[in-house]
DRENDO-1510 file (C-alpha; in Angstrom, 1 decimal, always signed):
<recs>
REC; n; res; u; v; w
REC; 1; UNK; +0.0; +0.0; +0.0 .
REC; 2; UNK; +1.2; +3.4; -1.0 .
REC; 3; UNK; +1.4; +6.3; +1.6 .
REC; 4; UNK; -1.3; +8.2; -0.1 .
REC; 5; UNK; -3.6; +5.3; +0.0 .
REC; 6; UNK; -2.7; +5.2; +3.8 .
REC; 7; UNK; -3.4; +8.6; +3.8 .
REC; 8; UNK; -6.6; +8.0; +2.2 .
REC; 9; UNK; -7.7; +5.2; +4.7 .
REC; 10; UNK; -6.5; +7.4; +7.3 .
REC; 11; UNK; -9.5; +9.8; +6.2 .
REC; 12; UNK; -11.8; +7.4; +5.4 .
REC; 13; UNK; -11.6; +5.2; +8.9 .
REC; 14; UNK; -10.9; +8.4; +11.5 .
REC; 15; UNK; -13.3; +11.0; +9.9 .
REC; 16; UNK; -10.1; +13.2; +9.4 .
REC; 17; UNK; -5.9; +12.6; +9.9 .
REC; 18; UNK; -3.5; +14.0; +12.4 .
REC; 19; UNK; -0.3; +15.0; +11.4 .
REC; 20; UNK; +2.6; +17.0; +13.1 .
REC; 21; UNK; +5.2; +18.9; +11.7 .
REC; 22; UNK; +8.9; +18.6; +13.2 .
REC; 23; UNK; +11.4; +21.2; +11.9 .
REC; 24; UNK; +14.6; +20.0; +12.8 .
REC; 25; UNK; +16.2; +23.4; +13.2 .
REC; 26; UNK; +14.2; +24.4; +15.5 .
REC; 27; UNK; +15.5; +22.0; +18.0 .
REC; 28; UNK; +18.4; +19.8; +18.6 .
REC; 29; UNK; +17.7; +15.7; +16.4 .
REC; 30; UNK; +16.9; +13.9; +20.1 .
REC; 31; UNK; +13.9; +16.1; +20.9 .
REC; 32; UNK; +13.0; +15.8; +17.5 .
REC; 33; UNK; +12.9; +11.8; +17.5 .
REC; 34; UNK; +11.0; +12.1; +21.3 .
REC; 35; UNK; +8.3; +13.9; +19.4 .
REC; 36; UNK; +7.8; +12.1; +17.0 .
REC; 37; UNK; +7.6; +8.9; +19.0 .
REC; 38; UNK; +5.7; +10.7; +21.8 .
REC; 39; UNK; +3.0; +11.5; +18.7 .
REC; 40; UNK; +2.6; +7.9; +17.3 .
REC; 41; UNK; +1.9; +6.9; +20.8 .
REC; 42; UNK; -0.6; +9.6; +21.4 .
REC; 43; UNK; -2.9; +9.2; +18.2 .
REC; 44; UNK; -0.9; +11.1; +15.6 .
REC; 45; UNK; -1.1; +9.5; +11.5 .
REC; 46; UNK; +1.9; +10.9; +10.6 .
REC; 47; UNK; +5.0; +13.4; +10.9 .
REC; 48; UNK; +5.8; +15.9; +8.7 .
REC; 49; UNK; +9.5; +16.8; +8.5 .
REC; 50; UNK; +10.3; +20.3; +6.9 .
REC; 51; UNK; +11.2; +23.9; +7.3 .
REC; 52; UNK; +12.1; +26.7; +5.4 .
REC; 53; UNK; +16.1; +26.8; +6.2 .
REC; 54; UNK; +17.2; +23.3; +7.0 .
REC; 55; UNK; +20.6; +22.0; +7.0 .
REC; 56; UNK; +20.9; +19.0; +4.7 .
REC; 57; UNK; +23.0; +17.0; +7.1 .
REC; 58; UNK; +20.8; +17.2; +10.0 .
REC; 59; UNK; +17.7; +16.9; +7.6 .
REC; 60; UNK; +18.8; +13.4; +6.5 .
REC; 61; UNK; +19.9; +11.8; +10.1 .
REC; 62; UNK; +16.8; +12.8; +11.4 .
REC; 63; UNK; +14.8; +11.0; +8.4 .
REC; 64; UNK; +17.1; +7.9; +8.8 .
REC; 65; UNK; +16.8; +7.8; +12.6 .
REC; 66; UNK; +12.7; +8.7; +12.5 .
REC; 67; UNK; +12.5; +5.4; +10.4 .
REC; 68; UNK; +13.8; +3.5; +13.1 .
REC; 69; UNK; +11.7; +4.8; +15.8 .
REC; 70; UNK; +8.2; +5.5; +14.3 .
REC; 71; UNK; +6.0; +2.8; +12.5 .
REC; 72; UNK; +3.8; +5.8; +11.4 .
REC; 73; UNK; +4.0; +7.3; +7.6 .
REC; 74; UNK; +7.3; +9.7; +8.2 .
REC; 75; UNK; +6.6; +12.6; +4.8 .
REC; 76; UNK; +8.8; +15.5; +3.6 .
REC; 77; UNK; +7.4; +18.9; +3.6 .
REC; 78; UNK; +10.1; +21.0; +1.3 .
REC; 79; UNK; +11.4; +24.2; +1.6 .
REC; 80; UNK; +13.4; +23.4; -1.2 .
REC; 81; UNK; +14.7; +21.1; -3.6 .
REC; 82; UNK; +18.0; +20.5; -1.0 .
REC; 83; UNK; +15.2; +18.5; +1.0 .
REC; 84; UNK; +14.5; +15.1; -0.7 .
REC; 85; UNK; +15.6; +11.7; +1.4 .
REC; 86; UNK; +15.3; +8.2; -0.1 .
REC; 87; UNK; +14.6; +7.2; +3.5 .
REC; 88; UNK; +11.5; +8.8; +4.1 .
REC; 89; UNK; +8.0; +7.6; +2.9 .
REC; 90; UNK; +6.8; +9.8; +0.8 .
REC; 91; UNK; +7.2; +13.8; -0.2 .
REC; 92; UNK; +4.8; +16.6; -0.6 .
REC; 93; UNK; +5.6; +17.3; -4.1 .
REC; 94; UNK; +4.1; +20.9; -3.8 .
REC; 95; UNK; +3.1; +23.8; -6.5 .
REC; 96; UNK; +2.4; +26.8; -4.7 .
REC; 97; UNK; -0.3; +28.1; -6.7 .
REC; 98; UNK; -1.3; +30.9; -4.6 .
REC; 99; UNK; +1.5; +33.0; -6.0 .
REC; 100; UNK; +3.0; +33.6; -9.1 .
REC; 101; UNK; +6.5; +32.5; -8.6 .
REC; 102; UNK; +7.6; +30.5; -11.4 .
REC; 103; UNK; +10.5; +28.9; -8.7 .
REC; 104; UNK; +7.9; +27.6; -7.0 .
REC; 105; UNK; +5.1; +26.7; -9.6 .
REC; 106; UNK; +8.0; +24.5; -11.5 .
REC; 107; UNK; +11.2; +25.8; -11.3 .
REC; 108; UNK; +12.2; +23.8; -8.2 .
REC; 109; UNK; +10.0; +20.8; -9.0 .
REC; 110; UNK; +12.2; +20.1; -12.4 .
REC; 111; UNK; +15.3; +20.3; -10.5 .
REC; 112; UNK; +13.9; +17.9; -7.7 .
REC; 113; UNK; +11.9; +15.7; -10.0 .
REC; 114; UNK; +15.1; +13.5; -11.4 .
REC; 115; UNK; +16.3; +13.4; -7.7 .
REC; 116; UNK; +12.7; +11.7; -6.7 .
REC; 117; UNK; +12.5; +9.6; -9.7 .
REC; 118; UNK; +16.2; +8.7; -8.6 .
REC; 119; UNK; +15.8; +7.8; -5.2 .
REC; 120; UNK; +11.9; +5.7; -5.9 .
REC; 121; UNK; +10.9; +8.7; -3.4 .
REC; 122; UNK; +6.9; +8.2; -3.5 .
REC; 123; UNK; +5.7; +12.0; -4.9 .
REC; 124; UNK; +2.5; +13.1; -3.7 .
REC; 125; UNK; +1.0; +16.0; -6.0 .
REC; 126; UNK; +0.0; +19.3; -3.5 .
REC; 127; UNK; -1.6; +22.3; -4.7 .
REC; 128; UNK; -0.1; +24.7; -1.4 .
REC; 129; UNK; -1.8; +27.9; -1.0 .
REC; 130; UNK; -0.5; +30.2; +1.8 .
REC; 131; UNK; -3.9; +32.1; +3.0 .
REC; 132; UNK; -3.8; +35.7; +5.2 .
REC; 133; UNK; -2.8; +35.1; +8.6 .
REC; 134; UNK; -2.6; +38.8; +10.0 .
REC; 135; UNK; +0.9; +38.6; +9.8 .
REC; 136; UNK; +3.9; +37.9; +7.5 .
REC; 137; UNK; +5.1; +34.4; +8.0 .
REC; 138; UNK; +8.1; +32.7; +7.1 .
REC; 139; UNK; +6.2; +30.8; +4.3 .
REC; 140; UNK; +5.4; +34.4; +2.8 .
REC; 141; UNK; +8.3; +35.5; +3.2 .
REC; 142; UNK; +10.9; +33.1; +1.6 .
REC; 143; UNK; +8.4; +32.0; -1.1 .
REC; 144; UNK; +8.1; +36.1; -2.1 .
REC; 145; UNK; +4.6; +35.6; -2.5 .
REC; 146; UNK; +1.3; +36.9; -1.4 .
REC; 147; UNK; -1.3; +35.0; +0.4 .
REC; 148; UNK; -4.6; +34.8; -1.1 .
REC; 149; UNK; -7.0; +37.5; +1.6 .
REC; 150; UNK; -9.0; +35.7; +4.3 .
REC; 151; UNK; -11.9; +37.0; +3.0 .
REC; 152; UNK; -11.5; +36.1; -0.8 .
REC; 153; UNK; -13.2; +32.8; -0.4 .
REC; 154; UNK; -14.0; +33.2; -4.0 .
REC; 155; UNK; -10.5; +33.0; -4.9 .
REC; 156; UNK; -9.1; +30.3; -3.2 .
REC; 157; UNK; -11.7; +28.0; -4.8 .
REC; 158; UNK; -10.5; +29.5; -8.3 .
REC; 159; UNK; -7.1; +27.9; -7.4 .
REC; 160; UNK; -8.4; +24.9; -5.8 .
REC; 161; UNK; -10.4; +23.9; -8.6 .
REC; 162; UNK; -7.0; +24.8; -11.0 .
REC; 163; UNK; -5.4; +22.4; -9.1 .
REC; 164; UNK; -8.1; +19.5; -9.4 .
REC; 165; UNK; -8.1; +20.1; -13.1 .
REC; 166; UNK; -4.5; +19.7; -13.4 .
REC; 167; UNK; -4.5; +16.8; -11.6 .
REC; 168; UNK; -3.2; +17.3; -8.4 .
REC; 169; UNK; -4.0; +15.1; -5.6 .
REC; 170; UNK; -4.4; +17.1; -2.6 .
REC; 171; UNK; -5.0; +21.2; -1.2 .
REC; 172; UNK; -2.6; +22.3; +1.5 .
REC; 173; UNK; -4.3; +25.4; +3.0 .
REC; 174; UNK; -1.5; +27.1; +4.7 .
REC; 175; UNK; -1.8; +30.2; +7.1 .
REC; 176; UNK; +1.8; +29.8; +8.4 .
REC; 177; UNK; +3.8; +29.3; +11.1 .
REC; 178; UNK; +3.0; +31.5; +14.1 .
REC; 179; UNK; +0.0; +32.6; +12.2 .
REC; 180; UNK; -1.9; +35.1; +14.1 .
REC; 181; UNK; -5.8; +33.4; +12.7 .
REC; 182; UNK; -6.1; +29.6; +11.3 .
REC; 183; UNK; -7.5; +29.5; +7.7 .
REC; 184; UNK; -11.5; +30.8; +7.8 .
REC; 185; UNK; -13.9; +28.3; +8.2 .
REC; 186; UNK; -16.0; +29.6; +5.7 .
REC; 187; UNK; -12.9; +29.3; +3.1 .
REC; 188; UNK; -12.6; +25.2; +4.1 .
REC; 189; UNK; -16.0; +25.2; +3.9 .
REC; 190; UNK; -16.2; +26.4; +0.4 .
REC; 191; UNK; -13.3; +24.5; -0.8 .
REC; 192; UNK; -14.9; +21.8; +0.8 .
REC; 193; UNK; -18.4; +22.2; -1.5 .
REC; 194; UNK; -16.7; +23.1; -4.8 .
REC; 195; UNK; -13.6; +20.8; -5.0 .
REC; 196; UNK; -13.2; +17.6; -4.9 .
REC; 197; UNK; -9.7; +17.6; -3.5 .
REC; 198; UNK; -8.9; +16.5; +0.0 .
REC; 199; UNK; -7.9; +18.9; +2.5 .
REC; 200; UNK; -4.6; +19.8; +4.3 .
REC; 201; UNK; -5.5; +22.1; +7.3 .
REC; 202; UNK; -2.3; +24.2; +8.9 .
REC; 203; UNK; -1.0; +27.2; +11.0 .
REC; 204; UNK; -2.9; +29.1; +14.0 .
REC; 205; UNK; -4.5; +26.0; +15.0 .
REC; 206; UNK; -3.5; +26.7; +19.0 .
REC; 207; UNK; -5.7; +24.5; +20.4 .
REC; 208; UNK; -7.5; +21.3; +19.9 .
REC; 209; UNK; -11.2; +23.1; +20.3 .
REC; 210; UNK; -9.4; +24.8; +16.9 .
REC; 211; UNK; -8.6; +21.8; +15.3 .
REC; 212; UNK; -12.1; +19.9; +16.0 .
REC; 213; UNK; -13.5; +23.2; +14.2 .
REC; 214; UNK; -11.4; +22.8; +11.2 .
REC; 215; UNK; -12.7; +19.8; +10.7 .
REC; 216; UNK; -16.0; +20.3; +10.6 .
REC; 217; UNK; -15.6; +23.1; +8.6 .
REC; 218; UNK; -14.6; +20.2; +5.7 .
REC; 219; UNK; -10.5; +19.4; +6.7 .
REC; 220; UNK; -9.8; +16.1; +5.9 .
REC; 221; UNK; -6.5; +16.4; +7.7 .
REC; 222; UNK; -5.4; +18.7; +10.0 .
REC; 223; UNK; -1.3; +19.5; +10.9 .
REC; 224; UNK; +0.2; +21.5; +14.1 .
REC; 225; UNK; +3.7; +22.4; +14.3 .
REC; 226; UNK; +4.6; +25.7; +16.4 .
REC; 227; UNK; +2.2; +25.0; +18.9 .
REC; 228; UNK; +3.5; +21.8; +20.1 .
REC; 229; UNK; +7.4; +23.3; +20.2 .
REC; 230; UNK; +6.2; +25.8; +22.6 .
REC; 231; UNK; +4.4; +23.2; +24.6 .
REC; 232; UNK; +5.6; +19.7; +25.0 .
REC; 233; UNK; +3.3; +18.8; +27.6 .
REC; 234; UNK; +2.3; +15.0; +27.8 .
REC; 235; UNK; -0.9; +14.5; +26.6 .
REC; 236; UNK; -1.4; +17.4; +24.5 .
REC; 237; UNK; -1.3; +15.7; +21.3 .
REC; 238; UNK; -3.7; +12.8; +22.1 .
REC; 239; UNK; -6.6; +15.9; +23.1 .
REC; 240; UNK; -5.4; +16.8; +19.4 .
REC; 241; UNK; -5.7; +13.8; +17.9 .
REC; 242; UNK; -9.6; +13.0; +19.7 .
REC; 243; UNK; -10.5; +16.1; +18.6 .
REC; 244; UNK; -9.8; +15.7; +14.7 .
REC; 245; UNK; -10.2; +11.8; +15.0 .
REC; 246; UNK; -14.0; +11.3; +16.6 .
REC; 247; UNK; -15.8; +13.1; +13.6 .
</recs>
């Protein structure tokens, strides 16, 4: 079974998926690995390994070493095409179609695309569209692009139906790391309704009440990051996980 079809059963059996998103350099590899293994044991799908500025070295231990202490899907989320491992299951291969920069539409999925065919990396197709936080987040800023307004519903279905018709598998609906507001629920909602797409849910989602929300809103998979570096408390990512899971 592919990771996608994982992913898919994930959605299908839980109501919606629970991932978290490690960013290595943000903290030193061992708390890394003891997040990742304290989320498998509390309810979490999958882990998400990524960040805007990583270090190659420290990108690929922690891959190698996540594989040998997590049963659960282990998937690349790229800042860039420096970030493809052979050792992890699968990779985001993202477009960010909220903006218009062509380095990110295709110019660094060309130079990455050899590399994944190269290494048997599975390659999951993601339409990423960064979405109005109330701030400027490290996504904006390194990608030099604008996210599409909260309140341009309208909009983000325009791009979220581009993506279905190109034949993209998946929406990641991103409002950032640090994000000030989560994506609208009336956006995930309307995405939801019009597309037929599945949807990735991340950035501002602070609390599991948040989360639950998204969900019901029409995320079929909902990620937290930031949140859970500022607070490692035991226990926090199984409240999480119930939340998203019990729809």
């Amino acid at each position: 079974m592919t990771t996608w079809e994982k992913l898919l059963n994930i959605k299908n059996e839980r109501g919606a998926g629970y991932f978290i998103l490690i960013d290595p350099d943000k903290q030193p590899l061992e708390q890394s690995l003891k997040l990742a293994t304290q989320a498998e044991r509390e309810g979490a799908d999958a882990v998400f390994i990524g960040g805007s500025l990583l270090s190659l070295p420290v990108f690929n231990e922690l891959i190698r070493q996540l594989k040998t202490v997590v049963k659960i899907p282990v998937i690349i989320f790229p800042g860039g095409v420096q970030q493809v491992s052979p050792d992890a299951d699968a990779i985001l291969f993202m477009s960010v179609i909220s903006g218009r920069n062509a380095d990110l539409l295709i110019g660094q999925h060309v130079m990455a695309a050899p590399i994944v065919k190269m290494t048997g990396l599975e390659a999951i197709s993601t339409g990423y569209m960064l979405i109005d936080s109330g701030k400027v987040t490290s996504a904006e800023f390194m990608s030099n692009t604008k996210p599409i307004p909260r309140d341009k519903t309208d909009i983000a279905i325009a791009h979220g139906l581009a993506a279905e018709f190109l034949g993209m598998k998946i929406l990641y609906l991103e409002a950032g790391s640090g994000a000030l507001q989560p994506v609208p629920d009336e956006m995930i909602q309307g995405l939801s309704r019009m597309c037929g797409l599945p949807l990735i849910v991340g950035g501002g989602i602070k609390t599991p009440e948040i989360a639950s929300q998204k969900v019901r809103a029409g995320a079929s998979f909902i990620v937290t990051g930031n949140i859970l570096e500022k607070n490692n408390r035991t226990g926090l990512i199984a409240e999480f996980a119930k939340a998203i899971h019990k729809h």
